[in-house]
mmCIF file as gemmi writes it, N, C-alpha and C atoms, coordinates in Angstrom:
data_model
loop_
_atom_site.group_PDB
_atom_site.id
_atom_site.type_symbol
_atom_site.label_atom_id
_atom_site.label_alt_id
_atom_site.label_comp_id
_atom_site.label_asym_id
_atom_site.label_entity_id
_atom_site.label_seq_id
_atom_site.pdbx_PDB_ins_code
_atom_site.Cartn_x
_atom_site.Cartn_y
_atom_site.Cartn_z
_atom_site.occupancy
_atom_site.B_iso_or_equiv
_atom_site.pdbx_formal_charge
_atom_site.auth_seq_id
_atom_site.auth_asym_id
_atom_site.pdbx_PDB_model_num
ATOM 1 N N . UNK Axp A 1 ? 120.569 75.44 90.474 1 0 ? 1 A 1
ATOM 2 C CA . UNK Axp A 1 ? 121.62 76.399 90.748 1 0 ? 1 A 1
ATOM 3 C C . UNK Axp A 1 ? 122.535 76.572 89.542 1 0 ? 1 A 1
ATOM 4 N N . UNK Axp A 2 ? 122.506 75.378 88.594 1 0 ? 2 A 1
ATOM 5 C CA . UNK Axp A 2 ? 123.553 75.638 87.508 1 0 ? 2 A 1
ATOM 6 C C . UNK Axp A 2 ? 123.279 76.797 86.638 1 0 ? 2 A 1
ATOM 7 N N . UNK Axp A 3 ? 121.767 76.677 86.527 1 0 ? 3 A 1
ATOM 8 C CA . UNK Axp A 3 ? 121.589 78.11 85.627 1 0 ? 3 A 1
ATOM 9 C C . UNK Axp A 3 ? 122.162 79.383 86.17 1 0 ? 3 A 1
ATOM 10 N N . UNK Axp A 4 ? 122.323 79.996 87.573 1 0 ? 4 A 1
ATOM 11 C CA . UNK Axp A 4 ? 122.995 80.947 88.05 1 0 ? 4 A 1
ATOM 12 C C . UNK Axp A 4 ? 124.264 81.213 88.499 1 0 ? 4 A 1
ATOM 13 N N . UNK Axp A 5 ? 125.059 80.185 87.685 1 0 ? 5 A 1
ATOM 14 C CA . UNK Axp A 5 ? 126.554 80.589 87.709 1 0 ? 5 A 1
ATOM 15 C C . UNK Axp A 5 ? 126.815 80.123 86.411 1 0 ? 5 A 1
ATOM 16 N N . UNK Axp A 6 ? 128.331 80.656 86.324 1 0 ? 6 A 1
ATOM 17 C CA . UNK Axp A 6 ? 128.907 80.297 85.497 1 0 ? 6 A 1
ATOM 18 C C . UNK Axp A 6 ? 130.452 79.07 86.106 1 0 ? 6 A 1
ATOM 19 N N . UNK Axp A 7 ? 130.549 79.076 87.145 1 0 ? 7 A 1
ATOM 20 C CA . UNK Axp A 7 ? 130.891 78.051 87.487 1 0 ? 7 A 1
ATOM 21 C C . UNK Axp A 7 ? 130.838 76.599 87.466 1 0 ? 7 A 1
ATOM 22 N N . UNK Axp A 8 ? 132.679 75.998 87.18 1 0 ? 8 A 1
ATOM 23 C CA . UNK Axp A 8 ? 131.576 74.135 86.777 1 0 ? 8 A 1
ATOM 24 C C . UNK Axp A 8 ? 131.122 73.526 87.6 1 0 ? 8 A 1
ATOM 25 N N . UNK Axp A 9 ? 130.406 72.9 87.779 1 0 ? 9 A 1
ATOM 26 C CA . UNK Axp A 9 ? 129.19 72.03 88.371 1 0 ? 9 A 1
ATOM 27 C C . UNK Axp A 9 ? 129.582 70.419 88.667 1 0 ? 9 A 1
ATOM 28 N N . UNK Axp A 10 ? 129.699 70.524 89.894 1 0 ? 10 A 1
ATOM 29 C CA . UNK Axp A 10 ? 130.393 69.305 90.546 1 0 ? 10 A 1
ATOM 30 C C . UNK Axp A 10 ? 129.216 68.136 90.692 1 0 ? 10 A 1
ATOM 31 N N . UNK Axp A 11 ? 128.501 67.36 90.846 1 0 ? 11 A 1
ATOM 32 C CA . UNK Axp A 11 ? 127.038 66.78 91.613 1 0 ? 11 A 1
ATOM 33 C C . UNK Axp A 11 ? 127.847 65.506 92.186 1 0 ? 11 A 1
ATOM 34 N N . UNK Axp A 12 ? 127.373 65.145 93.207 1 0 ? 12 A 1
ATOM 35 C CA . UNK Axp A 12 ? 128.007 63.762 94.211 1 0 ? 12 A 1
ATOM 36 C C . UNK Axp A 12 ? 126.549 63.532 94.895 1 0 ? 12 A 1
ATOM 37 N N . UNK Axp A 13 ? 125.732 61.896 95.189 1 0 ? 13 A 1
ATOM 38 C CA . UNK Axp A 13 ? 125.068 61.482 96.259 1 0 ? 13 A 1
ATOM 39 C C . UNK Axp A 13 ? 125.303 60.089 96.022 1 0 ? 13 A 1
ATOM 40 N N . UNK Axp A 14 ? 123.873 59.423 96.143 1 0 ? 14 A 1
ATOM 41 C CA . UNK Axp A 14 ? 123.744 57.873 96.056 1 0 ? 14 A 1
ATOM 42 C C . UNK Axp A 14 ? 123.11 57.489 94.657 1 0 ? 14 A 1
ATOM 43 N N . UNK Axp A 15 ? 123.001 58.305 93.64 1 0 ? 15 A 1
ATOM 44 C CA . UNK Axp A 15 ? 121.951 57.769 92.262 1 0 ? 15 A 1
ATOM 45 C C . UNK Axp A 15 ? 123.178 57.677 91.098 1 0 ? 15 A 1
ATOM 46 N N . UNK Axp A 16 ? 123.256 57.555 90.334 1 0 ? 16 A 1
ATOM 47 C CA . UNK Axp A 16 ? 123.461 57.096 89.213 1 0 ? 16 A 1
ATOM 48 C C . UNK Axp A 16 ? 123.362 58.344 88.258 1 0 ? 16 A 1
ATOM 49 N N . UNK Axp A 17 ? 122.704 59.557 88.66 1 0 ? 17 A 1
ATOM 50 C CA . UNK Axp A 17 ? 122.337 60.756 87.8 1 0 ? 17 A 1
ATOM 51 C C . UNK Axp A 17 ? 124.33 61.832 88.063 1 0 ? 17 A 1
ATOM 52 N N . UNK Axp A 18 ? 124.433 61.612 89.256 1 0 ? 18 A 1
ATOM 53 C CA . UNK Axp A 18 ? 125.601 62.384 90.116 1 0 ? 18 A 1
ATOM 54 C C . UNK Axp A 18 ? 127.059 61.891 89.297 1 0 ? 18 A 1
ATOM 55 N N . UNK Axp A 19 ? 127.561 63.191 89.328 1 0 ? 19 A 1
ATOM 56 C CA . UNK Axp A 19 ? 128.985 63.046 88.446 1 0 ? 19 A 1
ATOM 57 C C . UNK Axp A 19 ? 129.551 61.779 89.178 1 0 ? 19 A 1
ATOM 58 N N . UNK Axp A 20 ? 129.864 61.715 91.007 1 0 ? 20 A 1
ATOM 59 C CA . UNK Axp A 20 ? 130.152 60.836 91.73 1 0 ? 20 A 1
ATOM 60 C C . UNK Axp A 20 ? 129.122 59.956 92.612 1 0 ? 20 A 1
ATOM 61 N N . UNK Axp A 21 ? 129.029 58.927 92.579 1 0 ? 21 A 1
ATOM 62 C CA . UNK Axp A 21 ? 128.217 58.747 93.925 1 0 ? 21 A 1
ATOM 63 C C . UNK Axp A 21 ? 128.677 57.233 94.425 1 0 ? 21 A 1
ATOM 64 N N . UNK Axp A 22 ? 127.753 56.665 95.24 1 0 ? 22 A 1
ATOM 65 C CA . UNK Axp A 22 ? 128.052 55.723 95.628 1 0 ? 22 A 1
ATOM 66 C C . UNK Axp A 22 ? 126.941 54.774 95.702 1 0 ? 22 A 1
ATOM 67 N N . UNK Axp A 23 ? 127.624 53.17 95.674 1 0 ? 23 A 1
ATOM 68 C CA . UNK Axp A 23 ? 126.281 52.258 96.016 1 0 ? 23 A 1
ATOM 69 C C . UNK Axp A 23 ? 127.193 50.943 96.444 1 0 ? 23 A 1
ATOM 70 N N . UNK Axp A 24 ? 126.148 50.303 97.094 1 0 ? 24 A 1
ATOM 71 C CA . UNK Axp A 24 ? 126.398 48.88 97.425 1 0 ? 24 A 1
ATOM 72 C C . UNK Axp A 24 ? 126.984 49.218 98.958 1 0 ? 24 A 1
ATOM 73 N N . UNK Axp A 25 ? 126.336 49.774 99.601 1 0 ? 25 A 1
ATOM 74 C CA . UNK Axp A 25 ? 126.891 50.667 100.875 1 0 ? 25 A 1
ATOM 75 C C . UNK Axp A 25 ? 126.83 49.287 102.055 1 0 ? 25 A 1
ATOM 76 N N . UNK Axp A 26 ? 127.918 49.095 103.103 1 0 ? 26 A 1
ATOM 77 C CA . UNK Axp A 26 ? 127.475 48.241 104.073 1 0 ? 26 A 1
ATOM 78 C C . UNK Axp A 26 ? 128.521 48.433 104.811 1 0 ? 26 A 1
ATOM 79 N N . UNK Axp A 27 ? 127.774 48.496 106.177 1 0 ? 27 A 1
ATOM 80 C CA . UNK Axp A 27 ? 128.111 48.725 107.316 1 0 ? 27 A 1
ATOM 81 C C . UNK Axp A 27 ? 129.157 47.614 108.283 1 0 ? 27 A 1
ATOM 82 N N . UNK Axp A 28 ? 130.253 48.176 108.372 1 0 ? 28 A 1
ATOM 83 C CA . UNK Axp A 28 ? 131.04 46.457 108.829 1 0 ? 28 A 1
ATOM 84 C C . UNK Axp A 28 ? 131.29 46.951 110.706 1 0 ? 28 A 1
ATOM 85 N N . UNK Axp A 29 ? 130.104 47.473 111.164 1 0 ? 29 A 1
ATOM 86 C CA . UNK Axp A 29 ? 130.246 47.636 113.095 1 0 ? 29 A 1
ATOM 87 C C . UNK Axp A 29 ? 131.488 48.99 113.243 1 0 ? 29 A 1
ATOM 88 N N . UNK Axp A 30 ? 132.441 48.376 114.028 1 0 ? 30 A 1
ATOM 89 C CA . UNK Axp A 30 ? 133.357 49.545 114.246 1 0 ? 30 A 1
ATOM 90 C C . UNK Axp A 30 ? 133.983 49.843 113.301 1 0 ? 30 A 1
ATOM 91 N N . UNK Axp A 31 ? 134.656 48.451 112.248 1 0 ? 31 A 1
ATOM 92 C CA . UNK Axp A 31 ? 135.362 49.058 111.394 1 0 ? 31 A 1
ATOM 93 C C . UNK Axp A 31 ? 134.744 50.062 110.183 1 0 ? 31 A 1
ATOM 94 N N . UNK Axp A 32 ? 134.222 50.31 110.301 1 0 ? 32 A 1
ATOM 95 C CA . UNK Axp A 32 ? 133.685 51.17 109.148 1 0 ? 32 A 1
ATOM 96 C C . UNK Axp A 32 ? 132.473 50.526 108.135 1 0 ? 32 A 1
ATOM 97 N N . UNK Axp A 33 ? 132.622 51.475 107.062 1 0 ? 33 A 1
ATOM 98 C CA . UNK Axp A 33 ? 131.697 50.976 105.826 1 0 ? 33 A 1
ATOM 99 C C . UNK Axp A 33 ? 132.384 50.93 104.996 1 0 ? 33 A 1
ATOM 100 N N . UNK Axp A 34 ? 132.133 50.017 104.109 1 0 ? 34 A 1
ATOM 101 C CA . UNK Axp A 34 ? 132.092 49.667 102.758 1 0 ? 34 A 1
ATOM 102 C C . UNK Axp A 34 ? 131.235 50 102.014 1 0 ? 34 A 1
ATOM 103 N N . UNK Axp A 35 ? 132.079 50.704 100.676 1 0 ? 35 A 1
ATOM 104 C CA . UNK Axp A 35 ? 130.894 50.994 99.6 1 0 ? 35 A 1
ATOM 105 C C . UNK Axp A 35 ? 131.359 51.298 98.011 1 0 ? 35 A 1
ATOM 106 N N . UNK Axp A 36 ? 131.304 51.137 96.973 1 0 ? 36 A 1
ATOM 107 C CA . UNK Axp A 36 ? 131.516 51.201 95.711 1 0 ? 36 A 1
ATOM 108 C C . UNK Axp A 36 ? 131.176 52.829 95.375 1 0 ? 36 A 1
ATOM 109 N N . UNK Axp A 37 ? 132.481 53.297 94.765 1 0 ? 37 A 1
ATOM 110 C CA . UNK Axp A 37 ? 132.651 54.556 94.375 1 0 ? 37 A 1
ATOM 111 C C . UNK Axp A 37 ? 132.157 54.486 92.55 1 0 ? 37 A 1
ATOM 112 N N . UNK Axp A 38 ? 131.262 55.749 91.796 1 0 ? 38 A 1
ATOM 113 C CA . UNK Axp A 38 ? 131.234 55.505 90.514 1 0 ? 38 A 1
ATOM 114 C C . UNK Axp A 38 ? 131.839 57.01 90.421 1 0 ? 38 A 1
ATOM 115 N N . UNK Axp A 39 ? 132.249 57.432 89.375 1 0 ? 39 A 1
ATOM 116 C CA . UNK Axp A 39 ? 133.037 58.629 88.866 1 0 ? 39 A 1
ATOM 117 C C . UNK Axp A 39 ? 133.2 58.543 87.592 1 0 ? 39 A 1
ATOM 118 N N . UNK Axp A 40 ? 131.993 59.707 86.806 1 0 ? 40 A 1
ATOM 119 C CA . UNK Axp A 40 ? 131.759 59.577 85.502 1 0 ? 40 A 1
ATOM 120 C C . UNK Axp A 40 ? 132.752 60.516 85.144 1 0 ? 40 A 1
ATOM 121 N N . UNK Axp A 41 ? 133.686 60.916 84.237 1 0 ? 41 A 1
ATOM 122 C CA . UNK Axp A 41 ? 134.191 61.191 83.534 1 0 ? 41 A 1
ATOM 123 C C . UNK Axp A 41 ? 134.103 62.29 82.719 1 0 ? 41 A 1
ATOM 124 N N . UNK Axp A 42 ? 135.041 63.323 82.12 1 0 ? 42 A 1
ATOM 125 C CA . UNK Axp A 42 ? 134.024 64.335 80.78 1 0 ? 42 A 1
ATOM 126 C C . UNK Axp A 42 ? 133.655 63.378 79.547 1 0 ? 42 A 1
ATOM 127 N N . UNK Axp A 43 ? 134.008 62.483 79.235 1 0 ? 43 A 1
ATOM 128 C CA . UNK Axp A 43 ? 133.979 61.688 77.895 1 0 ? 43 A 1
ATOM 129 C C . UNK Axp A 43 ? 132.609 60.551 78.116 1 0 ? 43 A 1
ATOM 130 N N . UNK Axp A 44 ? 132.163 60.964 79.299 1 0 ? 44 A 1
ATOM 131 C CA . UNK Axp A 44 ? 130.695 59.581 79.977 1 0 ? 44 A 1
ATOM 132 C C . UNK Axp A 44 ? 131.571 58.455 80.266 1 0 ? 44 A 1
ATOM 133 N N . UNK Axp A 45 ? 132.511 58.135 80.543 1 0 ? 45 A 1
ATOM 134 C CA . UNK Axp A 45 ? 133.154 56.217 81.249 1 0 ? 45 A 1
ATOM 135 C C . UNK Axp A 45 ? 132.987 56.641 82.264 1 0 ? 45 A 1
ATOM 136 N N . UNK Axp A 46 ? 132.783 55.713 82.75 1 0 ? 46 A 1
ATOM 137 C CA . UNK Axp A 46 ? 132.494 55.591 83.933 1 0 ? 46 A 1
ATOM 138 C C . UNK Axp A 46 ? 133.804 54.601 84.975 1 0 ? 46 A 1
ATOM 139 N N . UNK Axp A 47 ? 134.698 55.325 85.973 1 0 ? 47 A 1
ATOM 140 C CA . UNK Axp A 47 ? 135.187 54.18 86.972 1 0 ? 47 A 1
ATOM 141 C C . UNK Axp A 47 ? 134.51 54.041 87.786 1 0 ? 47 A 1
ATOM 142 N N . UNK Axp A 48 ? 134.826 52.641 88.467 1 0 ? 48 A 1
ATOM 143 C CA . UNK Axp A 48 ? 134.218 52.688 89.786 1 0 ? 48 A 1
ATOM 144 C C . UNK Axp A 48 ? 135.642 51.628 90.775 1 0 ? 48 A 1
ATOM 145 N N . UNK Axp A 49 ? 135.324 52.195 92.32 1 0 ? 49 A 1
ATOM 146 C CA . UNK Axp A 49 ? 136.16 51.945 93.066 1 0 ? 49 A 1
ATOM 147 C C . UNK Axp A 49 ? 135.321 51.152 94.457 1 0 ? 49 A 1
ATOM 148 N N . UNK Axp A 50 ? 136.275 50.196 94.907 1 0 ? 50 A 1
ATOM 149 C CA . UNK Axp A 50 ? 135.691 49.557 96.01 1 0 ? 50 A 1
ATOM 150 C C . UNK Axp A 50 ? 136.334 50.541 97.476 1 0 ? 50 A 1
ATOM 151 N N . UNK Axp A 51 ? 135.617 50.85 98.195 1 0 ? 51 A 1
ATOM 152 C CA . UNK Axp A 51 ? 136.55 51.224 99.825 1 0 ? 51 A 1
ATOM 153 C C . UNK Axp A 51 ? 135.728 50.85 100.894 1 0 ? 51 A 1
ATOM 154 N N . UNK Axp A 52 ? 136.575 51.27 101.76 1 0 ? 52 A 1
ATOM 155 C CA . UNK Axp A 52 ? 136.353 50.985 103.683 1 0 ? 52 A 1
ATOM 156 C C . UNK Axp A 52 ? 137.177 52.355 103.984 1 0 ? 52 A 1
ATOM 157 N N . UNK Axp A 53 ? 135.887 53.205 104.502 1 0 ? 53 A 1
ATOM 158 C CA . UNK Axp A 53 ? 136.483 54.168 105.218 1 0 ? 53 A 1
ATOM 159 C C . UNK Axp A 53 ? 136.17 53.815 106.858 1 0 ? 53 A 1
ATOM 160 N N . UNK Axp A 54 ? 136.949 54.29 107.456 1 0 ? 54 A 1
ATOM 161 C CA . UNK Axp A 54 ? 136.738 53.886 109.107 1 0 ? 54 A 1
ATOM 162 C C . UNK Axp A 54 ? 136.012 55.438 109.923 1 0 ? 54 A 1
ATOM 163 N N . UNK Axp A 55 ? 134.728 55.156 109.136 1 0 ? 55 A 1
ATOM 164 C CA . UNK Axp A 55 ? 133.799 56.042 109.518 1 0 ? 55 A 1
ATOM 165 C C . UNK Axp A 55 ? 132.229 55.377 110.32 1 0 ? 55 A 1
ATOM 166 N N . UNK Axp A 56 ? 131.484 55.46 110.77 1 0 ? 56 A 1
ATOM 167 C CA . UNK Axp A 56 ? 130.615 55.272 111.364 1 0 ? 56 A 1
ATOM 168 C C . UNK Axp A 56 ? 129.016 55.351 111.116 1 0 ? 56 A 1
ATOM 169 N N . UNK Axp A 57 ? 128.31 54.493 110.391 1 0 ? 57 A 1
ATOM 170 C CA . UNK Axp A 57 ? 127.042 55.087 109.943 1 0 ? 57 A 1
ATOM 171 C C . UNK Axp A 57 ? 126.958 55.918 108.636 1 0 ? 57 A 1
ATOM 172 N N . UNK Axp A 58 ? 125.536 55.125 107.867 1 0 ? 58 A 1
ATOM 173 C CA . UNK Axp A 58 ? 125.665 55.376 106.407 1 0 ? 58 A 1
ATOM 174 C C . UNK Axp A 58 ? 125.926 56.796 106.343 1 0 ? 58 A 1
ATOM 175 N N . UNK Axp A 59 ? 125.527 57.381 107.025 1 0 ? 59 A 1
ATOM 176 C CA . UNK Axp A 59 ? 125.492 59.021 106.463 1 0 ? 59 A 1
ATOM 177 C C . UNK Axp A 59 ? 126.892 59.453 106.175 1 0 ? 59 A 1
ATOM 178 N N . UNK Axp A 60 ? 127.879 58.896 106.915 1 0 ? 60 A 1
ATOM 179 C CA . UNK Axp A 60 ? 129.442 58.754 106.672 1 0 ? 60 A 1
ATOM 180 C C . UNK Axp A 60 ? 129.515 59.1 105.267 1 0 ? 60 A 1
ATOM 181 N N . UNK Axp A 61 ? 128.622 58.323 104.277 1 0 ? 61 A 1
ATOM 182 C CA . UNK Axp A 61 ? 129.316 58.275 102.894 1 0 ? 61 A 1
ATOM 183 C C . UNK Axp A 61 ? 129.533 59.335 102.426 1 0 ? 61 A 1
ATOM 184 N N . UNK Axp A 62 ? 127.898 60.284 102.591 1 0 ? 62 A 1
ATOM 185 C CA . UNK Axp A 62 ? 128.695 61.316 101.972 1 0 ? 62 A 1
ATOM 186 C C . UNK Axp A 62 ? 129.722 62.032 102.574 1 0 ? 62 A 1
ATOM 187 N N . UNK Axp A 63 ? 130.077 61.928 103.559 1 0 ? 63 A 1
ATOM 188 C CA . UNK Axp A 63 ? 131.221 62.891 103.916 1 0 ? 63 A 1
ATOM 189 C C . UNK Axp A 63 ? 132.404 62.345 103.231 1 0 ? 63 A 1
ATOM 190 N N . UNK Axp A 64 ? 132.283 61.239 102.921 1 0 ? 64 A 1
ATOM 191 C CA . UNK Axp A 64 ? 133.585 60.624 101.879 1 0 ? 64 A 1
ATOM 192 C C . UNK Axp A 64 ? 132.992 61.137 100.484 1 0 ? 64 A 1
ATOM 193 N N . UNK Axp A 65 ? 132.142 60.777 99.991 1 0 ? 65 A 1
ATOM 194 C CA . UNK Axp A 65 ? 132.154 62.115 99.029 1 0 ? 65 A 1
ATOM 195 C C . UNK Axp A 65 ? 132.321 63.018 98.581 1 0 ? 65 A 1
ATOM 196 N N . UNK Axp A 66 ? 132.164 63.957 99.795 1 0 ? 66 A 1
ATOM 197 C CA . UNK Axp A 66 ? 132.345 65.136 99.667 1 0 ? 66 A 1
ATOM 198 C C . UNK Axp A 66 ? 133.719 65.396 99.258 1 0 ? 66 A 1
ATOM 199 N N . UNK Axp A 67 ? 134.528 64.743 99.893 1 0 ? 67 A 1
ATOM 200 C CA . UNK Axp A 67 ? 136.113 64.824 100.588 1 0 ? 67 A 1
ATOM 201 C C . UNK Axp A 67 ? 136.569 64.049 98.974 1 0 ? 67 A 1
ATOM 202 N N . UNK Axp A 68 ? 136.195 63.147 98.209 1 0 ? 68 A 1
ATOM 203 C CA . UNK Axp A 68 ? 136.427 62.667 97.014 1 0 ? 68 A 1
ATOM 204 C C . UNK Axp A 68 ? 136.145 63.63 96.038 1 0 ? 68 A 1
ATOM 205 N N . UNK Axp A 69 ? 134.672 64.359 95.867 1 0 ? 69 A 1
ATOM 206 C CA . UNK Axp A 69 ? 134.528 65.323 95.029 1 0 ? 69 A 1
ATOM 207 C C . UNK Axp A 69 ? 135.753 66.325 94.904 1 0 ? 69 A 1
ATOM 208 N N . UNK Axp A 70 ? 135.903 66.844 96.151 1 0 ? 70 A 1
ATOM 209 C CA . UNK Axp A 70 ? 137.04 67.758 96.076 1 0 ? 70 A 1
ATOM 210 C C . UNK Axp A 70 ? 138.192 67.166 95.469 1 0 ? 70 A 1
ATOM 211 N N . UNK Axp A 71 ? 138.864 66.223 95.938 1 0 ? 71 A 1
ATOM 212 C CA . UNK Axp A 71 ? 140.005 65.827 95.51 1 0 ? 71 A 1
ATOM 213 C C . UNK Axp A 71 ? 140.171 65.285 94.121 1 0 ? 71 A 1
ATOM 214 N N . UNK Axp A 72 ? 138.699 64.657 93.884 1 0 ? 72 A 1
ATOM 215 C CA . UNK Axp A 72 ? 138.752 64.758 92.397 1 0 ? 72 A 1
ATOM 216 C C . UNK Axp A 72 ? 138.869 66.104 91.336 1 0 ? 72 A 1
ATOM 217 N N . UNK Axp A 73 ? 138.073 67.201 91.965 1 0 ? 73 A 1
ATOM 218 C CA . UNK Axp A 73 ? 138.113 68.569 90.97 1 0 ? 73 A 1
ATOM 219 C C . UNK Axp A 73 ? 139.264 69.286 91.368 1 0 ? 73 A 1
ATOM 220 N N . UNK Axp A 74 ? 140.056 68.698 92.235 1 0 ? 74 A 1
ATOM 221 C CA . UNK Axp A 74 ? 141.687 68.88 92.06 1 0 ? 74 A 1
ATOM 222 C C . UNK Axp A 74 ? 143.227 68.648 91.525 1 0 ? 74 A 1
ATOM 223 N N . UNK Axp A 75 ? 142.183 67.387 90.974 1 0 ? 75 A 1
ATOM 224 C CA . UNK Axp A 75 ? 143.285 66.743 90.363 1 0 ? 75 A 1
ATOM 225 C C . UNK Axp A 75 ? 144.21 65.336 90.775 1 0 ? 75 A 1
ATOM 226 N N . UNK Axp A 76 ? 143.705 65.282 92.318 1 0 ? 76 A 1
ATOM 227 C CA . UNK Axp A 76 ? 144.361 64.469 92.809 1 0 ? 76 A 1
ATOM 228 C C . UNK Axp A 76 ? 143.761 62.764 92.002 1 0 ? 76 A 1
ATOM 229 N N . UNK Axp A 77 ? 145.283 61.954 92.492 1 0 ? 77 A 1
ATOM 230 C CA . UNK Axp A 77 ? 145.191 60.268 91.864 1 0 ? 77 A 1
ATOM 231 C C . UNK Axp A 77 ? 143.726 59.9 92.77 1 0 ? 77 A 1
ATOM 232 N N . UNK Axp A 78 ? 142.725 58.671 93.205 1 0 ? 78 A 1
ATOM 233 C CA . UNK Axp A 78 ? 142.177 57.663 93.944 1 0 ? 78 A 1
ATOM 234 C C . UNK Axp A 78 ? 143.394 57.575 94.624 1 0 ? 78 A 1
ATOM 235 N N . UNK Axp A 79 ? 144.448 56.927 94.395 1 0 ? 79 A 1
ATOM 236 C CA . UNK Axp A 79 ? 145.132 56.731 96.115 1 0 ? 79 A 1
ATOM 237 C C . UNK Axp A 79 ? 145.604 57.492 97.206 1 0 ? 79 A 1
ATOM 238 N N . UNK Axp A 80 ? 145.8 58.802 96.296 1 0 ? 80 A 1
ATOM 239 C CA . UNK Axp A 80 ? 145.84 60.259 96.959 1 0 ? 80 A 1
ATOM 240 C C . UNK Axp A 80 ? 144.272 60.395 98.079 1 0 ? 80 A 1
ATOM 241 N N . UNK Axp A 81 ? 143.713 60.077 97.264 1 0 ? 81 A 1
ATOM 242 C CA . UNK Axp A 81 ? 142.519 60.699 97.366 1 0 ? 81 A 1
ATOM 243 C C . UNK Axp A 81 ? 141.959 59.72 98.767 1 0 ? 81 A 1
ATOM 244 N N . UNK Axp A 82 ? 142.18 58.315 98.71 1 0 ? 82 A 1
ATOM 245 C CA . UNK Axp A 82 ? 141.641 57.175 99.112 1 0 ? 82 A 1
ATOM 246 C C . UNK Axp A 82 ? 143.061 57.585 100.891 1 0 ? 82 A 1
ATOM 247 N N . UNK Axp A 83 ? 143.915 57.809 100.645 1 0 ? 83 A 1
ATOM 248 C CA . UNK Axp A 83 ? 144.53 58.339 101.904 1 0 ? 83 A 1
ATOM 249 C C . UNK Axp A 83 ? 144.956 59.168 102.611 1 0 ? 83 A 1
């Protein structure tokens, strides 16, 4: 799809290729999951962040993704972002 816009190009999943993604994913019952956030940078560094969202089942993550992507191509801080 990047070739048909000129729009910038966000990518978020579970690999290591994705501007954002996630790994080390685990399931803690009701309270939620746990999982390690990576967020490459324009310069290639890479952060990465630990959380517990009080969501339900791996597929959860990406919806915290999603919800991170955005807030990242907004500008917002991680603690903004994280509450």
């Amino acid at each position: 799809m990047s070739e048909w816009t000129s729009a910038a190009i966000f990518r978020y999943g579970l690999t290591a290729e994705a501007d954002l993604w996630a790994d080390q994913i685990e399931s803690a019952g009701m309270e939620g999951i746990h999982f390690r956030f990576h967020y490459r940078h324009d310069d290639d560094s890479i952060e990465s962040l630990h959380v517990r969202v009080p969501l339900l089942g791996r597929h959860s993550v990406h919806t915290a993704l999603r919800s991170a992507a955005v807030g990242l191509v907004e500008g917002l801080s991680w603690q903004e972002i994280i509450e």
